[in-house]
C-alpha positions in Angstrom: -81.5 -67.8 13.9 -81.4 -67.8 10.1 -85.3 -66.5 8.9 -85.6 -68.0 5.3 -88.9 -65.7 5.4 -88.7 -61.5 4.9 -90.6 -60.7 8.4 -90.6 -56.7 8.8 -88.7 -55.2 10.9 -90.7 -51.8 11.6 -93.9 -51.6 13.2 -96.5 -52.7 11.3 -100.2 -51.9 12.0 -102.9 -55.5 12.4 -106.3 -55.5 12.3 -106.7 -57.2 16.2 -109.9 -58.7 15.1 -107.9 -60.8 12.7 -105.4 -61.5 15.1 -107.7 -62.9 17.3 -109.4 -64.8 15.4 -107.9 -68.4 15.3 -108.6 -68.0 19.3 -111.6 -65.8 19.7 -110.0 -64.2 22.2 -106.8 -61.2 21.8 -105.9 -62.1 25.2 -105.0 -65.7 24.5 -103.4 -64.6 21.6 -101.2 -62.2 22.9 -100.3 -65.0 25.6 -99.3 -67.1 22.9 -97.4 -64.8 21.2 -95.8 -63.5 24.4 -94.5 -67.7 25.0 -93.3 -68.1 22.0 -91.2 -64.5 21.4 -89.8 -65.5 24.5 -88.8 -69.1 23.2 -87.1 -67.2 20.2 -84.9 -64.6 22.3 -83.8 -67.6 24.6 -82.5 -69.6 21.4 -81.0 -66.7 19.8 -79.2 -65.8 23.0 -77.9 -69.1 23.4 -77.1 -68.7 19.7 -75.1 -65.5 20.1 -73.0 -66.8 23.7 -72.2 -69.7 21.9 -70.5 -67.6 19.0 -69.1 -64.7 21.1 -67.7 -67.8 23.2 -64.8 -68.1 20.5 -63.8 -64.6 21.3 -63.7 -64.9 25.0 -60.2 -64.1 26.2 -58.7 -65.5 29.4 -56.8 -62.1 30.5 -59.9 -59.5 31.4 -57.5 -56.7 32.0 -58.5 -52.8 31.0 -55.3 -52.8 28.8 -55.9 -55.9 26.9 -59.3 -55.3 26.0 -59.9 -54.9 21.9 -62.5 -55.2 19.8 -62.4 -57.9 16.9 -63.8 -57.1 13.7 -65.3 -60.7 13.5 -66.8 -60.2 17.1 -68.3 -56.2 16.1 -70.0 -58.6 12.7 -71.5 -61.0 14.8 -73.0 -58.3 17.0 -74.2 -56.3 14.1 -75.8 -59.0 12.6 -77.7 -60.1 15.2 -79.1 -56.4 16.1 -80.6 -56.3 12.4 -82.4 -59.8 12.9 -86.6 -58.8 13.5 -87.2 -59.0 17.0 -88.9 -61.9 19.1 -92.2 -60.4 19.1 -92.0 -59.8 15.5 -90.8 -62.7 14.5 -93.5 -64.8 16.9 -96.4 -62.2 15.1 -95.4 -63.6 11.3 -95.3 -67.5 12.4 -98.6 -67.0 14.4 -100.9 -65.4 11.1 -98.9 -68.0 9.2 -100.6 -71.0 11.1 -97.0 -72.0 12.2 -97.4 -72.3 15.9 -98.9 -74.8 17.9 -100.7 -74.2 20.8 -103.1 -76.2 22.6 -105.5 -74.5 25.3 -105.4 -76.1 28.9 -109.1 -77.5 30.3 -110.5 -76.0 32.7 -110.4 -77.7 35.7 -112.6 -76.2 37.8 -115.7 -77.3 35.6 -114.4 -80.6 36.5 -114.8 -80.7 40.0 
Protein backbone atom coordinates (compact mmCIF):
# COMPACT_ATOMS: atom_id res chain seq x y z
CA UNK A 1 0.00 0.00 0.00
CA UNK A 2 1.59 3.29 -1.18
CA UNK A 3 0.65 6.03 2.01
CA UNK A 4 0.80 9.47 0.09
CA UNK A 5 0.55 10.78 3.91
CA UNK A 6 3.83 10.71 6.49
CA UNK A 7 2.03 8.48 9.33
CA UNK A 8 4.68 7.78 12.22
CA UNK A 9 6.10 4.89 12.60
CA UNK A 10 7.12 4.94 16.42
CA UNK A 11 4.82 5.11 19.19
CA UNK A 12 3.24 8.08 19.56
CA UNK A 13 1.43 9.11 22.84
CA UNK A 14 -2.86 10.36 22.28
CA UNK A 15 -4.80 12.00 24.50
CA UNK A 16 -7.76 8.97 24.70
CA UNK A 17 -10.29 11.54 25.50
CA UNK A 18 -9.66 12.87 22.03
CA UNK A 19 -9.68 9.64 20.56
CA UNK A 20 -12.91 8.90 21.79
CA UNK A 21 -14.47 11.57 21.05
CA UNK A 22 -16.20 11.19 17.57
CA UNK A 23 -17.87 7.99 19.46
CA UNK A 24 -18.18 8.93 23.11
CA UNK A 25 -16.99 5.83 23.91
CA UNK A 26 -12.86 4.36 23.66
CA UNK A 27 -14.31 1.09 23.45
CA UNK A 28 -16.06 1.57 20.14
CA UNK A 29 -13.30 3.25 19.01
CA UNK A 30 -10.70 0.83 19.60
CA UNK A 31 -13.26 -1.70 17.89
CA UNK A 32 -13.17 0.41 14.94
CA UNK A 33 -9.81 0.80 14.79
CA UNK A 34 -9.08 -2.87 15.56
CA UNK A 35 -11.64 -3.67 11.95
CA UNK A 36 -10.08 -1.52 10.05
CA UNK A 37 -6.00 -2.30 10.92
CA UNK A 38 -7.16 -5.62 10.17
CA UNK A 39 -8.68 -4.67 6.67
CA UNK A 40 -5.19 -2.99 5.97
CA UNK A 41 -2.82 -6.10 6.92
CA UNK A 42 -5.21 -8.31 4.79
CA UNK A 43 -4.75 -5.99 1.63
CA UNK A 44 -1.13 -5.57 2.15
CA UNK A 45 -0.63 -9.29 2.50
CA UNK A 46 -2.43 -9.90 -0.53
CA UNK A 47 -0.27 -7.09 -1.87
CA UNK A 48 3.09 -8.69 -0.86
CA UNK A 49 1.92 -12.72 -2.10
CA UNK A 50 1.02 -11.26 -5.16
CA UNK A 51 4.62 -9.75 -5.66
CA UNK A 52 6.73 -12.47 -3.95
CA UNK A 53 4.47 -14.75 -6.47
CA UNK A 54 7.02 -13.67 -9.40
CA UNK A 55 9.83 -15.16 -7.39
CA UNK A 56 8.23 -18.45 -6.59
CA UNK A 57 10.38 -21.20 -8.09
CA UNK A 58 9.04 -24.56 -9.04
CA UNK A 59 12.14 -26.72 -7.65
CA UNK A 60 11.90 -26.33 -3.56
CA UNK A 61 15.10 -28.18 -3.08
CA UNK A 62 17.64 -27.17 0.04
CA UNK A 63 20.38 -26.76 -2.80
CA UNK A 64 18.55 -24.48 -5.03
CA UNK A 65 17.32 -22.14 -2.60
CA UNK A 66 18.77 -18.31 -3.15
CA UNK A 67 17.87 -15.27 -2.29
CA UNK A 68 17.11 -12.52 -4.96
CA UNK A 69 18.06 -9.15 -4.49
CA UNK A 70 14.75 -7.90 -6.02
CA UNK A 71 12.85 -10.38 -3.58
CA UNK A 72 15.23 -9.12 -0.16
CA UNK A 73 13.84 -5.19 -1.64
CA UNK A 74 10.38 -6.12 -1.71
CA UNK A 75 10.60 -7.56 1.80
CA UNK A 76 12.50 -4.58 3.15
CA UNK A 77 10.21 -2.28 1.91
CA UNK A 78 7.29 -3.59 3.18
CA UNK A 79 8.86 -4.07 6.88
CA UNK A 80 9.45 -0.09 6.85
CA UNK A 81 5.68 0.61 5.82
CA UNK A 82 3.81 1.98 9.47
CA UNK A 83 1.90 -0.79 10.76
CA UNK A 84 -1.94 -1.61 10.49
CA UNK A 85 -2.76 -0.20 13.73
CA UNK A 86 -0.92 2.86 12.98
CA UNK A 87 -1.90 3.43 9.83
CA UNK A 88 -5.88 2.79 10.96
CA UNK A 89 -5.02 5.49 14.09
CA UNK A 90 -3.97 8.50 11.41
CA UNK A 91 -7.14 7.78 8.92
CA UNK A 92 -9.46 7.50 12.11
CA UNK A 93 -8.42 11.34 13.72
CA UNK A 94 -8.39 12.30 10.07
CA UNK A 95 -12.22 11.75 9.72
CA UNK A 96 -11.31 9.14 6.95
CA UNK A 97 -13.19 6.07 8.07
CA UNK A 98 -16.62 5.21 7.91
CA UNK A 99 -18.27 3.54 10.39
CA UNK A 100 -21.84 3.23 11.17
CA UNK A 101 -23.02 1.88 14.70
CA UNK A 102 -25.46 -1.29 14.56
CA UNK A 103 -29.16 -0.59 16.42
CA UNK A 104 -29.87 -2.18 19.15
CA UNK A 105 -32.12 -4.73 18.79
CA UNK A 106 -33.16 -5.65 21.88
CA UNK A 107 -34.87 -2.19 22.52
CA UNK A 108 -36.81 -3.29 19.69
CA UNK A 109 -38.43 -6.16 20.89
Amino acid sequence: MTNSKKIPVNTVTRDLCNLAEPTKNIYETVVILAKRANQISIAEKKELTRKLEDFKNDRDTMEEVFENREQIEISKYYERQPKPSLVAISEFENGEIYYRMAKEDSKEE
